[in-house]
C-alpha positions in Angstrom: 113.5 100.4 105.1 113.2 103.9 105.0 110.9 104.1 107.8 112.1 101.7 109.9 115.9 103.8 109.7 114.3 107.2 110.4 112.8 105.1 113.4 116.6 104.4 114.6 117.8 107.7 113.9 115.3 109.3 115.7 116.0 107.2 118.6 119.8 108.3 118.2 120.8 104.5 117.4 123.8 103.7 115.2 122.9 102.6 111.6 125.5 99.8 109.9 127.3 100.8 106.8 125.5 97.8 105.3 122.4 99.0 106.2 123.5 102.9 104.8 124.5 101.6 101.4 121.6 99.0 101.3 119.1 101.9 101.4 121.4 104.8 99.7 121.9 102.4 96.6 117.9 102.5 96.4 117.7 106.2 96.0 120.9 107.3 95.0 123.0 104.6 92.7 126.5 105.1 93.6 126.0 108.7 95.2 128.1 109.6 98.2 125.9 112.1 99.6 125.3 112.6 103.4 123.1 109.4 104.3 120.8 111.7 107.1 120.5 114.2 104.2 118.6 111.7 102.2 116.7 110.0 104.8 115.5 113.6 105.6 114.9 114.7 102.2 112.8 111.5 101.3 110.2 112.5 104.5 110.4 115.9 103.2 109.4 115.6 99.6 106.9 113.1 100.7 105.0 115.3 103.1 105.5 118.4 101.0 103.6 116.1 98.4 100.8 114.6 99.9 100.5 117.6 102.2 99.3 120.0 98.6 97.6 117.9 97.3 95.7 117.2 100.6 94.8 120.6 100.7 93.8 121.0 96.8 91.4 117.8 97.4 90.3 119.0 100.5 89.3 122.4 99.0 87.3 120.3 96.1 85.2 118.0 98.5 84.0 120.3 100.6 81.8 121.5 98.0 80.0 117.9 98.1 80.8 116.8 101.8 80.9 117.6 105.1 83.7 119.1 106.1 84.8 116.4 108.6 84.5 113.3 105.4 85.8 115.7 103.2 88.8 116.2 105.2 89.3 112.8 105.7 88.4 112.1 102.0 91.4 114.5 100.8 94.1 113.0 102.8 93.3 109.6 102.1 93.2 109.6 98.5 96.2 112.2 98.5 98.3 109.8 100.2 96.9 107.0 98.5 97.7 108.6 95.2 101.5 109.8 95.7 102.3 106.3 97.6 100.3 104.9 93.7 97.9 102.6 96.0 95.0 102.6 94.2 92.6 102.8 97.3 89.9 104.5 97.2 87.1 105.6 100.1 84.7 105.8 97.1 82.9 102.0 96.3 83.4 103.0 92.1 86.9 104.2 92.6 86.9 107.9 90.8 84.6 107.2 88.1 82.3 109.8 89.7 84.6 112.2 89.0 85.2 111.2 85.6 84.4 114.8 84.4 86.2 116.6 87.2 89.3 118.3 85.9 90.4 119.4 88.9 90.5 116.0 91.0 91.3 114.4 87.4 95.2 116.7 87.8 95.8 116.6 90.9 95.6 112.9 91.0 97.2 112.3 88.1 100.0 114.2 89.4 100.3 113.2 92.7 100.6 109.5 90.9 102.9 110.9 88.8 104.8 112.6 91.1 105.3 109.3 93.8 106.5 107.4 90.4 109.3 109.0 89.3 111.3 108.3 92.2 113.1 110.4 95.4 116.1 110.9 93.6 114.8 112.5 90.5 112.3 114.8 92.4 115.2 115.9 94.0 117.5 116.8 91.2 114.6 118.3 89.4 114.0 120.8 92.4 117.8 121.7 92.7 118.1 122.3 89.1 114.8 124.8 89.1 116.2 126.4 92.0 119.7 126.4 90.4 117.7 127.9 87.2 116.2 131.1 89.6 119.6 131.7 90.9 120.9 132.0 87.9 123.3 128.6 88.1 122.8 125.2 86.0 122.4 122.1 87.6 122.6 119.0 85.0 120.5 116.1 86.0 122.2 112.9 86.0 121.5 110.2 83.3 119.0 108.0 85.7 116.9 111.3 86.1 117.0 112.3 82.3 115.8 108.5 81.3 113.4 108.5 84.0 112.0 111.7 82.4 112.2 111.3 78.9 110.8 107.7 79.3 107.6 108.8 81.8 106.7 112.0 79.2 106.8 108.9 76.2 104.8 106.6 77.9 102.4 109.0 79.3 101.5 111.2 76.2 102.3 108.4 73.3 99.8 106.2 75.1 97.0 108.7 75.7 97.1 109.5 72.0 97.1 105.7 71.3 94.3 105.1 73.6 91.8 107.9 72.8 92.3 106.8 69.0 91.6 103.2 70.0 88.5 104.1 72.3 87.1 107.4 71.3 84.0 105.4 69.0 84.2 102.4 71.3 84.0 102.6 75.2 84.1 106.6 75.2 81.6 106.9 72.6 79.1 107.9 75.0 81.3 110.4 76.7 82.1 114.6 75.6 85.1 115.5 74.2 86.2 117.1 77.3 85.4 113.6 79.1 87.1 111.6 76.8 90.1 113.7 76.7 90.3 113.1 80.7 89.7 109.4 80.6 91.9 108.6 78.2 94.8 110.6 80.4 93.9 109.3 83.6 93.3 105.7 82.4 97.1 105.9 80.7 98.7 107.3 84.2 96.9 105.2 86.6 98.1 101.7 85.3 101.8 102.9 86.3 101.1 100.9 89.6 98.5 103.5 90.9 94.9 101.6 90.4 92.4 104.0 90.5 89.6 103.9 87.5 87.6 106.9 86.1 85.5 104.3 83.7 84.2 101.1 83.6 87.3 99.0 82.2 85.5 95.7 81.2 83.7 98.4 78.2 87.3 98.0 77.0 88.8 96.3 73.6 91.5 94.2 73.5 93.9 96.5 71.9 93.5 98.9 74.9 93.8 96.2 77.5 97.0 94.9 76.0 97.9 98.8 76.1 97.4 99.1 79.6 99.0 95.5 80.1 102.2 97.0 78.8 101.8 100.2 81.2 101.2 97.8 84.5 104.3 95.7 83.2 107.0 98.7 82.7 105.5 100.6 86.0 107.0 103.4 87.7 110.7 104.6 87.8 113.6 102.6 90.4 113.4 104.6 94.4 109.5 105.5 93.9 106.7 104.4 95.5 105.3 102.3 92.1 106.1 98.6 91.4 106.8 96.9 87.6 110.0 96.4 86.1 110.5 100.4 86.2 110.8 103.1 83.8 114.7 103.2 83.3 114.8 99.2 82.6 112.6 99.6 79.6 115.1 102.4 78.7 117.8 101.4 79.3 116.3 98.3 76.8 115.6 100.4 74.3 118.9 101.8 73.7 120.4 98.6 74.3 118.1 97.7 70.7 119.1 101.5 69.0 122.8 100.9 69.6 122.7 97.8 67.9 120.7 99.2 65.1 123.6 101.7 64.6 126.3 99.1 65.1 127.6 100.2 68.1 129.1 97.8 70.2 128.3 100.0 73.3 125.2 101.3 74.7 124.9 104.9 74.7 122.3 107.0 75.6 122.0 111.2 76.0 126.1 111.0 75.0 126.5 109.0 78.0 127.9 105.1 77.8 125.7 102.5 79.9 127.7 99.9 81.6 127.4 97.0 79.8 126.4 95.2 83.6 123.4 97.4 83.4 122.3 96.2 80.2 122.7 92.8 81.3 120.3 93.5 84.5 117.8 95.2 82.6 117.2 92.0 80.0 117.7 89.3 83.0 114.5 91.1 85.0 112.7 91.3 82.1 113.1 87.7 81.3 112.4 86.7 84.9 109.3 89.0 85.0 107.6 87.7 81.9 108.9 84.1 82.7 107.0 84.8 86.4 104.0 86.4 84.8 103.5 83.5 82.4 103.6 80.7 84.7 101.3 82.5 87.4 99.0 83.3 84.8 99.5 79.8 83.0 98.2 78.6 86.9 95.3 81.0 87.6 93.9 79.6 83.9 94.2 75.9 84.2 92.4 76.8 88.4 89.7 78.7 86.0 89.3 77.3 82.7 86.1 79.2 81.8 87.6 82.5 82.4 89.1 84.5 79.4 93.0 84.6 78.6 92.4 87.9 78.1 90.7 88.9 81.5 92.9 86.2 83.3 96.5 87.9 82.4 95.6 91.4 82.5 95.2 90.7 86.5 98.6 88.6 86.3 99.6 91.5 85.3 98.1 94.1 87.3 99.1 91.8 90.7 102.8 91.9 89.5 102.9 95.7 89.1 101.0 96.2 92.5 98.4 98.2 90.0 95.1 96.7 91.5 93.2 97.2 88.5 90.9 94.4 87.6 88.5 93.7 84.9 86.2 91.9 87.2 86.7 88.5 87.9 88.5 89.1 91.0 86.2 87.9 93.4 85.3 84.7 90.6 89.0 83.6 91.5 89.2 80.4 93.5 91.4 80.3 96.3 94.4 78.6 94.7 94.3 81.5 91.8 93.8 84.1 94.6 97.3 82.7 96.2 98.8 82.8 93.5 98.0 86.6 92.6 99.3 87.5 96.1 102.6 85.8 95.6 102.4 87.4 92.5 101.9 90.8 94.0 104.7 89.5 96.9 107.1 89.0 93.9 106.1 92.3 92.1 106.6 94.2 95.2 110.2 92.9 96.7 111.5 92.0 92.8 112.2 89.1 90.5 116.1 90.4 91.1 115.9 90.7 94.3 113.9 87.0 95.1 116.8 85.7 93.0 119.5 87.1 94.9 118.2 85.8 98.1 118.0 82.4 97.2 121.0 82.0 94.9 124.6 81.2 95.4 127.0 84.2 97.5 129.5 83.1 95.5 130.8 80.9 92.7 132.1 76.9 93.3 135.4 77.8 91.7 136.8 80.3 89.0 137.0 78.7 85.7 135.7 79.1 82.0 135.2 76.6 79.5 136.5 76.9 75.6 133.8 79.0 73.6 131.1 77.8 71.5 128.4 79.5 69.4 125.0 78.7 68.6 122.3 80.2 66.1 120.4 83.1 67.5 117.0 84.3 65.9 
């Protein structure tokens, strides 16, 4: 959409206000800023992005390549990682690189950087800028959760998985290699689907681990898929508020609209209900495969990952249709697929007398 609008504005055409709010809403909830400002800013940030860490990668190949493959080499997998692709112009992925800690951070980042989403990179550069000038910027709520729930994710689950891995499928590896697996195997899942180690030497515990990763995804405007960061937030102090006995959500002394909290559950319900049948599919078209190997690419087809644990090209057709409407799904939205085929309106305005059943 973004594209396709700097396309028409380029071309000097006219752009509807449906069409405005339809793509401001994605980037900016509710934010009245100039509409060309943000189509603008979005190309911006984006070749600003890819365009350092083009050069850092570029720098690093040449010392194994020829300049021409190691020019193409950087751009491809710096664009590859900020837009969280996966690809890779290397047949292992990155595991050659495993002990690189240069091409280790930049990728990481640059997958980090394309998940968090336009609107928070952008309120995170005003306020550092605000910060030299001597002014405060406050980030809005959306950027805070996006942060908060990112710097959780990221460093509780690279503690959990080097504690679950470090004498199993990193046994073989240095400290210094294991510390740099275990990070880069923890960002990657967030819809990005490179590898830096061979994940079928995984356990169970660690698969589910990355499961959960590949589920949640990046943050809401990025270029990542899953149910997003500020969902799982939003969530979690849904479950805190009523834990305190608040009848409210609140979260960094702010108060969530309850139809927020009410969005959040209903695509996490239609996510795991989509992710169960497609995987409940796939295993009744493969009934030697595992449950375990079987779900974690359900998975990694709804969150766009692209991380497999090898019996991708065991999958017969029918289970290979169904991880691309999978991926289909994952990309546009449970929401969104719901909205399209559902009702504009209601057949009439009425309520019925109230009735309460057990719960739990």
């Amino acid at each position: 959409m973004t594209f396709s609008t700097m396309v028409l504005l380029a071309a000097g055409r006219s752009i509807t206000i449906n069409d405005r709010i339809l793509v401001q809403e994605g980037y900016h909830p509710g934010s009245p800023r100039s509409f060309k400002a943000l189509i603008k800013n979005i190309f911006m940030f984006t070749a600003i992005i890819e365009g350092a860490g083009f050069v850092l990668l570029f720098l690093r190949f040449l010392q194994d390549h020829p300049w021409p493959r190691a020019l193409f080499s950087g751009l491809f997998h710096s664009v590859s990682g900020f837009c969280n692709a996966g690809f890779s112009v290397y047949s292992n992925s990155l595991m050659g690189f495993r002990g690189d800690v240069f091409i280790n951070l930049v990728m990481a980042h640059l997958i980090i950087l394309g998940g968090l989403g336009f609107l928070v990179i952008g309120e995170v550069v005003k306020a550092g800028s605000g910060l030299i000038k001597g002014t405060k910027r406050k980030l809005s709520l959306h950027s805070k959760m996006v942060l908060t729930s990112t710097t959780i994710l990221i460093s509780g689950s690279f503690f959990i998985f080097l504690a679950l891995e470090k004498d199993q499928a990193l046994r073989s590896f240095s400290w210094k290699d294991k510390i740099l697996a275990s990070f880069f195997q923890v960002v990657t899942p967030r819809t990005a689907g490179f590898n830096t180690m061979d994940l079928t030497t995984l356990g169970t515990a660690a698969v589910l681990l990355l499961m959960l990763l590949m589920f949640i995804g990046a943050s809401p405007g990025s270029t990542g898929g899953g149910v997003k960061t500020s969902t799982f937030g939003v969530v979690l102090a849904f479950i805190r508020s009523k834990v305190a006995a608040r009848d409210s959500t609140h979260l960094f002394y702010r108060t969530i609209p309850q139809d927020n909290v009410v969005r959040a559950f209903t695509l996490i319900s239609l996510s795991l209900s989509v992710i169960f049948i497609a995987g409940f599919v796939v295993l009744i078209n493969q009934p030697g495969m595992l449950m375990r190997d079987v779900f974690f690419e359900v998975f990694s087809g709804f969150g766009t990952v692209g991380l497999s644990l090898g019996i991708t090209p065991q999958l017969s057709a029918p289970s290979k249709v169904m991880i691309i409407l999978l991926m289909y799904a994952g990309r546009i939205g449970p929401l969104t697929l719901l909205l399209a085929f559902s009702r504009r309106r209601a057949l009439g305005k009425y309520e019925y007398i109230e009735e309460r059943v057990l719960i739990g």
